[in-house]
Structures are given as C-alpha cells and as structure tokens.
MIDO-267698 format. One record per residue (C-alpha): x, y, z. Coordinates in Angstrom, 1 decimal. Each point is the difference from the previous one (the first is absolute). Layout:
REM MIDO-267698
<rec><px>X</px><py>Y</py><pz>Z</pz></rec>
...
END
This chain:
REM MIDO-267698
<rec><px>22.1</px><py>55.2</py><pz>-72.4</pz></rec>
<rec><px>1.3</px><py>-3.3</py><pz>-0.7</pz></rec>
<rec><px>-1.1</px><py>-3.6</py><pz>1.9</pz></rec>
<rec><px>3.2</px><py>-1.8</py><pz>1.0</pz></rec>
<rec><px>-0.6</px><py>-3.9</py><pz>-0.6</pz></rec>
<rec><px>0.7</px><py>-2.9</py><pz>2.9</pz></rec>
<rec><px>3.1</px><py>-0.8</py><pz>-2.1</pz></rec>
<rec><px>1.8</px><py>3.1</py><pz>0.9</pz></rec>
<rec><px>0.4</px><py>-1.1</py><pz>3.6</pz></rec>
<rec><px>3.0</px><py>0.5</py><pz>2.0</pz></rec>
<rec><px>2.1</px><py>-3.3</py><pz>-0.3</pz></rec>
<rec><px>0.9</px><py>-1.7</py><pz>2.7</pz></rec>
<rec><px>-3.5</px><py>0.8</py><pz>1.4</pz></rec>
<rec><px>-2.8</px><py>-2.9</py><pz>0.1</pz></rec>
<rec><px>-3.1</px><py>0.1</py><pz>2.2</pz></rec>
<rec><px>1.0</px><py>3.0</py><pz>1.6</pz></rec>
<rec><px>3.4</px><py>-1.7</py><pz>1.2</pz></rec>
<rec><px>2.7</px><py>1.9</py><pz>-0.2</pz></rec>
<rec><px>3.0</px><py>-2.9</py><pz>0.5</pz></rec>
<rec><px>2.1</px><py>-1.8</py><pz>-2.2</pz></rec>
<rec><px>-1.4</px><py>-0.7</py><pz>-3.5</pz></rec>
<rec><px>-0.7</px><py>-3.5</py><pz>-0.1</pz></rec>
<rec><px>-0.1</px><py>-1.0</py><pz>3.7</pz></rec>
<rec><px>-3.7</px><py>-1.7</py><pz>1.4</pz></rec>
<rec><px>-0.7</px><py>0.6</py><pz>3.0</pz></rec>
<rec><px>-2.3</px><py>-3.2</py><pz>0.4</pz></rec>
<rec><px>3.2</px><py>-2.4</py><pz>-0.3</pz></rec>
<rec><px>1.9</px><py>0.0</py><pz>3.0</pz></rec>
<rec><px>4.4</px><py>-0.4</py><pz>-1.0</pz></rec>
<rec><px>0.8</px><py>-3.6</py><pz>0.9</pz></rec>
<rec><px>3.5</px><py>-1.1</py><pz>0.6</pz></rec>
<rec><px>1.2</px><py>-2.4</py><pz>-2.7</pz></rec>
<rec><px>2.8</px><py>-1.7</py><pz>2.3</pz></rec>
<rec><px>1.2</px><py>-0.2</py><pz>3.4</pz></rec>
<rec><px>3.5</px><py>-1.0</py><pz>1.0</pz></rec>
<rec><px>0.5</px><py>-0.4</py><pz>3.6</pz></rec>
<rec><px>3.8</px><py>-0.4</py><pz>1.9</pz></rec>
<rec><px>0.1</px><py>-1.2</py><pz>3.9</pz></rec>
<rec><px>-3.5</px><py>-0.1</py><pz>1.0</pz></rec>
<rec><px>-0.6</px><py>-3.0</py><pz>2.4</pz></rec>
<rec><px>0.7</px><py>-2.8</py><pz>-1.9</pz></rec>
<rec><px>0.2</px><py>1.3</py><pz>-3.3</pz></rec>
<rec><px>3.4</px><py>1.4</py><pz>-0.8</pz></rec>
<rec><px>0.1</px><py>0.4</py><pz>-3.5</pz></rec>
<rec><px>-3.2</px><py>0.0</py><pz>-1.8</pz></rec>
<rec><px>-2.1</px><py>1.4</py><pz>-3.0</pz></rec>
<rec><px>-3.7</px><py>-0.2</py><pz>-0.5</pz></rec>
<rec><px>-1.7</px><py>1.1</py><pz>-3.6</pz></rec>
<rec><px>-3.5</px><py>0.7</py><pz>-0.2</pz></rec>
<rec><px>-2.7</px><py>-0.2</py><pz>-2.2</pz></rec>
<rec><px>-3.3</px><py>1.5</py><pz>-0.8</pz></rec>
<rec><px>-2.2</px><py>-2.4</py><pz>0.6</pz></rec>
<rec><px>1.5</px><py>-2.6</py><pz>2.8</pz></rec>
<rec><px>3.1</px><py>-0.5</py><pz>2.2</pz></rec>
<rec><px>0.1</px><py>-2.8</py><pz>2.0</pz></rec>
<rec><px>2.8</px><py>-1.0</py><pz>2.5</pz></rec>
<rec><px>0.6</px><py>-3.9</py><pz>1.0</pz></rec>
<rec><px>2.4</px><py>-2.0</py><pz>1.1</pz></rec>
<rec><px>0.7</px><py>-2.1</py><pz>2.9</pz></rec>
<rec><px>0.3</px><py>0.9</py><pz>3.8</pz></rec>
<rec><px>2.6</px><py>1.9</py><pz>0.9</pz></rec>
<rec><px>0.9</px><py>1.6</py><pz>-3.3</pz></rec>
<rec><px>-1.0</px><py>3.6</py><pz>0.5</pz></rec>
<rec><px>-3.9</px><py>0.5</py><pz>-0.6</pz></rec>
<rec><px>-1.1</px><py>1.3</py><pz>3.9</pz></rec>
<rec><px>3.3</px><py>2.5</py><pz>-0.6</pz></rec>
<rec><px>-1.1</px><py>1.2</py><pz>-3.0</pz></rec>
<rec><px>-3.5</px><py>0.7</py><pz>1.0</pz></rec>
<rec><px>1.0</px><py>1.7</py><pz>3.1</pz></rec>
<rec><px>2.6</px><py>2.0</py><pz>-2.3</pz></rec>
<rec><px>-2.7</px><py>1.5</py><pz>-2.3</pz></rec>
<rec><px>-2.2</px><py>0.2</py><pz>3.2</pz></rec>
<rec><px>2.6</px><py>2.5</py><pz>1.1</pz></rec>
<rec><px>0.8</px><py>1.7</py><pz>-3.3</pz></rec>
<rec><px>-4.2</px><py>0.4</py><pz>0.3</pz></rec>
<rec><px>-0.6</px><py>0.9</py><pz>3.4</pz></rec>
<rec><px>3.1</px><py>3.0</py><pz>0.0</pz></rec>
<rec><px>-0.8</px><py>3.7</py><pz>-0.2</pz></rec>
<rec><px>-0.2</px><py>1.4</py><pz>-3.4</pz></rec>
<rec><px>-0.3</px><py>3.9</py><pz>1.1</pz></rec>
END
C-alpha cells in the first residue's frame, strides 16, 4: 500500500473549491471603467476606477446627483 502525498492533489482544486484555478473568492470583481451615454445630464461620459479611492467633484450642475442615482439603479436592480 502506498501513501499518496498533498502534492498529488487534483489541480484546479484549493480548499475544497472546486472553481477556476486562481480565482479568490474573498475579492469581490470590481469594474475598472464606466462609460455612460444619455443618462440625465451626462450624455457622453467615462469614469475609471481605482483600488483605493474614486472621488467625483465638480461644480453644480455637471452631473454628480445623476451619476449617483445611475449606480443607485444599476445597484438596486434584480440580479436573479
């Protein structure tokens, strides 16, 4: 009878998870850009994020209450 050692596991496999090699399920995908066309008052527009912070100013009237209700809806929509 032979032992088998923890090396010969099945790859792909890691804690007993049986997805994509690689992929952590403790890190959520974040978008990297957003480009939004005709929403309120923003009719062409692009948005990149980053990991840490992303801030939106500007003055009144340039867009910021239509982009939070745009992600609020993007949010708030059914995902089933």
């Amino acid at each position: 009878m032979t032992q088998t050692s923890a090396g010969s596991a099945i790859p792909g496999q890691r804690d007993g998870f049986a997805g994509s090699p690689g992929l952590s399920l403790s890190t959520p995908p974040r978008p990297a850009k957003a480009v939004i066309a005709n929403f309120r008052l923003l009719r062409e527009t692009e948005l990149s994020f980053t990991d840490k912070v992303t801030l939106c100013v500007g003055r009144n009237n340039t867009g910021k209450t239509s982009l939070a209700k745009l992600f609020k809806l993007f949010i708030a929509r059914d995902h089933t």
